[in-house]
C-alpha positions as CSV (number, residue, x, y, z in Angstrom):
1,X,0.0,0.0,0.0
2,X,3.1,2.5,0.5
3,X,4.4,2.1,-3.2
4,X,1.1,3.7,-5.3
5,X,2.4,7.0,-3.3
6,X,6.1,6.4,-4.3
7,X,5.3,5.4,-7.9
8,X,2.3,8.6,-8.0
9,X,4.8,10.7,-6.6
10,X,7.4,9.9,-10.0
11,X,4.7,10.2,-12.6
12,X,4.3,13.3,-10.7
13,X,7.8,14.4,-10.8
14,X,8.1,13.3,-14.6
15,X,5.1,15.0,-15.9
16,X,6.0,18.5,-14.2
17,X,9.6,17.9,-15.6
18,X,8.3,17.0,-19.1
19,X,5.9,20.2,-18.7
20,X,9.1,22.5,-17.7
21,X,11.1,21.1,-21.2
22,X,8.1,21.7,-23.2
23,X,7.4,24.9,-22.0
24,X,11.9,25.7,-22.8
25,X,11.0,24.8,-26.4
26,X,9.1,28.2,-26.8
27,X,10.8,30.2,-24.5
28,X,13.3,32.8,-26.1
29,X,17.0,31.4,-24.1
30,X,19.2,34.3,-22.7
31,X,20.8,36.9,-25.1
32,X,24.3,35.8,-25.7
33,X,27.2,38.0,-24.1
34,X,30.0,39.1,-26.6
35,X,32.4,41.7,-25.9
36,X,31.9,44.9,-27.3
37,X,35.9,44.7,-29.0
38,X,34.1,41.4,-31.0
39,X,31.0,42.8,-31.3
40,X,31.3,46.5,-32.7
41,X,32.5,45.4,-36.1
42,X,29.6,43.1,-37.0
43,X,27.1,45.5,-35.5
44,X,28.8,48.4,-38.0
45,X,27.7,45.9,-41.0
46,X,25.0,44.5,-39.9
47,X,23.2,48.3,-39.3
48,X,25.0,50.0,-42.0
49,X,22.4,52.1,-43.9
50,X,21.8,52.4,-47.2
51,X,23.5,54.6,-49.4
52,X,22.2,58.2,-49.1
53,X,20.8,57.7,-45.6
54,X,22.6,58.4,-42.2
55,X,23.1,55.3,-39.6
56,X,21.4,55.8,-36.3
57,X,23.4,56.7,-33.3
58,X,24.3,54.0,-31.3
59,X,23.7,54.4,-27.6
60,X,26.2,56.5,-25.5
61,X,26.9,58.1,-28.8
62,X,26.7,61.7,-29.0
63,X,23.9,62.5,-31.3
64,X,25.6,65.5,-32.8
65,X,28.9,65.4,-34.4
66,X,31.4,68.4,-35.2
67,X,30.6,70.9,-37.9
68,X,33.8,69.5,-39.5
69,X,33.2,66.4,-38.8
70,X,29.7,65.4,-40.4
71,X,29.7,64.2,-43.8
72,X,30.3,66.8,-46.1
73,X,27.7,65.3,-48.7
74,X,25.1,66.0,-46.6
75,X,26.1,70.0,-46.1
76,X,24.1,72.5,-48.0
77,X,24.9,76.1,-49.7
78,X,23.3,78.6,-47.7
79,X,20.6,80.3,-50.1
80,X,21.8,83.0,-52.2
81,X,20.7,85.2,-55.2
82,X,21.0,81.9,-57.7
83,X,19.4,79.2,-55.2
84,X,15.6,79.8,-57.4
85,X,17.4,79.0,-60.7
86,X,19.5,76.4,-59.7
87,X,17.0,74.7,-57.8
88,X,15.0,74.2,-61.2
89,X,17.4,71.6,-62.0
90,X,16.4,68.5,-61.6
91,X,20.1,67.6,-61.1
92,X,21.1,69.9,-58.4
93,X,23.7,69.7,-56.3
94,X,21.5,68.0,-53.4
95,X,21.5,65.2,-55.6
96,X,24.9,65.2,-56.7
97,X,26.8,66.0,-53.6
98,X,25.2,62.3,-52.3
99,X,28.5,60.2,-52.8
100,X,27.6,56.7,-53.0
101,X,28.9,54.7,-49.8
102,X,31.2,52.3,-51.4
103,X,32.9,55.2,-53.1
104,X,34.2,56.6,-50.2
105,X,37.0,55.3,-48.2
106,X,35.1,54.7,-45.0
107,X,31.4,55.3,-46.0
108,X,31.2,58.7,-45.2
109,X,34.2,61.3,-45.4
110,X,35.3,64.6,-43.5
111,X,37.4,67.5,-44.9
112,X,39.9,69.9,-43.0
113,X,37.8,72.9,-42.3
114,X,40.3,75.2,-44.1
115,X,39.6,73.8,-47.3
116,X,36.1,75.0,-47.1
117,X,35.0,78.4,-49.1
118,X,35.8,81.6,-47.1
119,X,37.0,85.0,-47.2
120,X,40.4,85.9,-46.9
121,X,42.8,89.1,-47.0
122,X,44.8,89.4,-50.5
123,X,47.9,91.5,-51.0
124,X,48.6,90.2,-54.1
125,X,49.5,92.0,-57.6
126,X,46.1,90.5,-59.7
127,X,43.2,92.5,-60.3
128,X,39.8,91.5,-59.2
129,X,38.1,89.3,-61.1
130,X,41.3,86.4,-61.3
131,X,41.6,83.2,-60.6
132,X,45.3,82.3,-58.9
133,X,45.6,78.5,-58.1
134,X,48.2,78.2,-55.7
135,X,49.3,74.4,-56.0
136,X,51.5,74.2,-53.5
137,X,48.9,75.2,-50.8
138,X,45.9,73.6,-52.9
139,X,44.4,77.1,-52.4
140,X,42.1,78.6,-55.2
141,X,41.7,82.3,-55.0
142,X,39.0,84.6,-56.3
143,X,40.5,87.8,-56.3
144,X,37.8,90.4,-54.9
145,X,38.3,94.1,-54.8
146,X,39.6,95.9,-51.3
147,X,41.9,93.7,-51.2
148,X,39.7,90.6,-50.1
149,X,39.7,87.3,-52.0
150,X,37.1,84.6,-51.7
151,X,39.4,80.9,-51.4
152,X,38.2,77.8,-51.7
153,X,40.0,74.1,-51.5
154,X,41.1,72.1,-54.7
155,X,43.3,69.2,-55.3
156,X,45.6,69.7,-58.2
157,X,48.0,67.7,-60.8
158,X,49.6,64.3,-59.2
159,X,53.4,64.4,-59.4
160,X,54.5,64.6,-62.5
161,X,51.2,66.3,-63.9
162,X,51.3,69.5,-62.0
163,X,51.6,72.6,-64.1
164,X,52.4,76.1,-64.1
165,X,51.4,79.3,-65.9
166,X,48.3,81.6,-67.4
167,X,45.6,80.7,-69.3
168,X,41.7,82.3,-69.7
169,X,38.2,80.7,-69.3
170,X,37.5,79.5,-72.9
171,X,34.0,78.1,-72.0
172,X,32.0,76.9,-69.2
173,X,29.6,73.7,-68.9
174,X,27.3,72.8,-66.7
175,X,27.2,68.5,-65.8
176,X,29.8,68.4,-68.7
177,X,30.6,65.0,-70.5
178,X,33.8,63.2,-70.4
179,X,35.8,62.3,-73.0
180,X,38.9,61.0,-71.7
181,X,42.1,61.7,-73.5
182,X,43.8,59.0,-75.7
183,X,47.0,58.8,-73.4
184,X,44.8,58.2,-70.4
185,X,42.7,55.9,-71.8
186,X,46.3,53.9,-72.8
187,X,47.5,55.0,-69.3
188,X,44.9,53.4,-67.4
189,X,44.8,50.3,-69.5
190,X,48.2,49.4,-68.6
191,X,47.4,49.5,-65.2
192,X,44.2,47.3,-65.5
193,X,41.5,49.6,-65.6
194,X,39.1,50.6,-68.4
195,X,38.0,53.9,-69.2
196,X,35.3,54.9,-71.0
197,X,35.2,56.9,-74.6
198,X,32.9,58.8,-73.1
199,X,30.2,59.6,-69.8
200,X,27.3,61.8,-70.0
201,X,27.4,64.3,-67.5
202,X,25.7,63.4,-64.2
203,X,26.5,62.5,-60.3
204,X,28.9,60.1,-61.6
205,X,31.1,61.5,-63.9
206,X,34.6,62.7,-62.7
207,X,34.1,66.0,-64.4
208,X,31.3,66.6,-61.2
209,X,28.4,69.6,-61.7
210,X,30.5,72.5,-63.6
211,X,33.1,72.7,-65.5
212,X,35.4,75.5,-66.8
213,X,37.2,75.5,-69.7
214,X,41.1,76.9,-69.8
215,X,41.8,78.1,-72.8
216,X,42.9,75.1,-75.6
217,X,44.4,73.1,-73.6
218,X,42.8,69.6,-72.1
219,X,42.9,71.0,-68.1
220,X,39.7,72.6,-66.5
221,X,38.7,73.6,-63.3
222,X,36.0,71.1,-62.6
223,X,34.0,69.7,-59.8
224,X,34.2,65.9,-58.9
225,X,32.4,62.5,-57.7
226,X,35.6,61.9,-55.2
227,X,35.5,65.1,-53.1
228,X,37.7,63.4,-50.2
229,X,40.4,63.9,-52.6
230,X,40.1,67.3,-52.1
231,X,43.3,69.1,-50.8
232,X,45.2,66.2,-52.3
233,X,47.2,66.2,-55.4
234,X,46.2,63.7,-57.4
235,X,44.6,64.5,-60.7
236,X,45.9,64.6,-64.5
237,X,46.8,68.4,-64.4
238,X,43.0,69.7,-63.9
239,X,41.6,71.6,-61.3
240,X,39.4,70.1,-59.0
241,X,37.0,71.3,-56.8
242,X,33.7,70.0,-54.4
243,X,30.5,70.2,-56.5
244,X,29.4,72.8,-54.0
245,X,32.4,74.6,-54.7
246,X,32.9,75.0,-58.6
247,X,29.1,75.8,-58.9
248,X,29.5,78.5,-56.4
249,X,32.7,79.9,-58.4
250,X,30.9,79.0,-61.7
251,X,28.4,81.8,-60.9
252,X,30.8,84.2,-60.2
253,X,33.3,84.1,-63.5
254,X,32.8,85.0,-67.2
255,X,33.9,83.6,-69.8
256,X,37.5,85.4,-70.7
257,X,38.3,85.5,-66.6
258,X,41.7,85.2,-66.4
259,X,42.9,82.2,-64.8
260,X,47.0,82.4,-63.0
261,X,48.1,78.7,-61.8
262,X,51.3,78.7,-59.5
């Protein structure tokens, strides 16, 4: 008569237990504990937004970044006396100033401050109106009268590509085509890489949102789809410039502006 207890008591015990595992099949089990040092670099990928759209902060991270510091795609022209007309363009430089993230070294890019456009004091012996690209400095200059010049950040001719001397505006484009030269094209074939005969203009093209014509020769002050390159000297002998840039000095030059690169 004691062992219907003993045997009810372990059907008891193995129902309840059977009841606990089934009940563990549906509950979600603990979150796994990695260290942050692991962690961080497959968070990065796995939240890394799409191109054109800024990654939420993560927490503890300032929500605000430096003025210098945030992505310099994303940074506007304040409005000015050509905003109405260039806004009619379906192509404006909202659009174009977008880099696409795999184009960028690390998916977004910053730029020293004092490559960004700004009024400066000018002593020098040009008269208002010229265009002195200091190459050393990667300086552009707009010479302004009362001796005031606005400047503005370029990258200029790699090394053995740079170039010296004076030249006029021949022509200006806006979203110009490319056509690259025949000794590129035969450059960059030897080194494995395939240049087109020639790109439309558009947010793509190296050429960027403007371009400027000097006199006959192949160089032009131009904007660009690379503007992290900016302040660097790395080009085939043109002047380049950030698309906000060149369209903002595009507005402010004729054609026959006299152009002085040192």
């Amino acid at each position: 008569m004691k062992i219907i207890p003993v045997v009810s008591g372990a059907i008891a015990t193995l129902i309840l237990s059977g009841a606990a595992q089934a009940q563990n099949r549906v509950v979600e089990p603990p979150p796994v504990l990695v260290s942050p040092d692991l962690a961080a670099p497959w968070v990065l990928q796995l939240r890394q937004a799409p191109a054109g759209v800024a990654p939420r902060a993560s927490r503890g991270q300032a929500q605000a970044m430096p003025r210098h510091d945030r992505p310099v795609q994303r940074q506007q022209a304040a409005p000015g006396r050509h905003d109405l007309r260039r806004a009619q363009d379906p192509r404006h430089i909202r659009t174009v100033s977008t880099v696409p993230r795999a184009a960028a070294p690390s998916g977004h890019y910053s730029i020293d401050p004092k490559f960004l456009p700004q009024e400066v004091s000018y002593d020098g012996s040009h008269a208002p109106g010229t265009i002195v690209v200091d190459s050393n400095s990667r300086f552009l200059y707009l010479v302004m009268p009362g001796g005031k010049a606005r400047r503005y950040g370029v990258g200029v001719g790699k090394e053995g590509f740079s170039w010296k001397g004076t030249q006029t505006i021949s022509q200006k484009r806006e979203w110009p085509d490319w056509r690259p030269p025949a000794e590129m094209i035969e450059r960059e074939r030897k080194k494995g890489r395939i240049l087109p005969l020639h790109m439309k203009g558009g947010p793509a093209n190296p050429l960027g949102a403007r371009a400027l014509y000097l006199g006959s020769t192949l160089y032009r002050i131009h904007g660009t789809n690379a503007p992290w390159t900016i302040g660097q000297a790395v080009s085939s002998g043109c002047i380049r410039m950030r698309n906000e840039d060149v369209i903002d000095l595009y507005e402010r030059v004729p054609v026959g502006a006299k152009v002085v690169v040192i």
